[in-house]
C-alpha positions in Angstrom: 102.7 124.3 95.6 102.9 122.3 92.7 101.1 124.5 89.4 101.1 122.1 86.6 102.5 118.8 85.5 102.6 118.1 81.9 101.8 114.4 80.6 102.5 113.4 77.2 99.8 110.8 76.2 98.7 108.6 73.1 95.4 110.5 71.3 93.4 107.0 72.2 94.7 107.2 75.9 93.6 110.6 76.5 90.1 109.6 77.4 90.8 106.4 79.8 93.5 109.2 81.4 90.8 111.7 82.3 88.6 109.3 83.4 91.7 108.6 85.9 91.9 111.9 87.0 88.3 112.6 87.3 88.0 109.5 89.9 90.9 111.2 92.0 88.9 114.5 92.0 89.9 117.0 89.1 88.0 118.2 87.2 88.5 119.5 83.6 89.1 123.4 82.9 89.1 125.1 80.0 92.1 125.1 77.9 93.4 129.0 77.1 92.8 129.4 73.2 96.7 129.8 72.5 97.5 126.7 73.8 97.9 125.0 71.0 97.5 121.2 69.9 94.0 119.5 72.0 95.4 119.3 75.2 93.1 118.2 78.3 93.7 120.5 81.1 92.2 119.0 84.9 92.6 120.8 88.2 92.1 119.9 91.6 93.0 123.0 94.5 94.7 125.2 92.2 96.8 122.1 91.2 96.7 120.9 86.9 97.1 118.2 85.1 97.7 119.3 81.4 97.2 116.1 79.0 99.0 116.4 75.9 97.7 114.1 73.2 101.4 112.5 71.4 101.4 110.5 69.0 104.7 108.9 70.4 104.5 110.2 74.2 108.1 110.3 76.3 107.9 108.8 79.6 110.8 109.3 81.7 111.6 106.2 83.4 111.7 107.0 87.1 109.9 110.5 87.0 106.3 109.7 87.8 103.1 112.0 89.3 102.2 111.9 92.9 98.6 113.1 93.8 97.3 112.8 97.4 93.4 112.7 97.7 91.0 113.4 100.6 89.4 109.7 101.3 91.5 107.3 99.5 89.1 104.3 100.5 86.2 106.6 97.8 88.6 107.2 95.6 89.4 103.5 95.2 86.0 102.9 94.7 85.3 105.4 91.7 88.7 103.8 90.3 87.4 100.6 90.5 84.0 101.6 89.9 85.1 103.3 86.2 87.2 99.8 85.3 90.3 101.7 86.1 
């Protein structure tokens, strides 16, 4: 099992990601005090999601996120449902 994957983001994108997130089913946690920085932690069945606002994010060119949800036809719906 996947625990965590880390995802640099833009300050002004970290709201439009957790929307995304939401809509696929996680839900935020709270963030351990040590932490450090305002990161934006989701799980979903002991898997996270640990937004970290960047001012200039790195996004590896291939590597990419792969989440696979219960209904996909809903969770379509909620995507498209919150403009994403």
């Amino acid at each position: 099992m996947l625990r965590h994957v880390a995802l640099e983001v833009r300050p002004e994108k970290v709201q439009p990601e957790t929307a995304f997130w939401s809509a696929i089913g996680f839900e935020e946690v709270e963030v351990p005090a040590d932490a450090g920085g305002d990161p934006v932690w989701l799980e979903r069945e002991g898997t996270q999601v640990h937004l970290l606002p960047t001012a200039e994010p790195v996004v590896p060119s291939l590597g990419h996120p792969a989440v696979e949800v219960p209904d996909l036809e809903a969770a379509i719906s909620r995507l498209e449902a919150g403009g994403l």
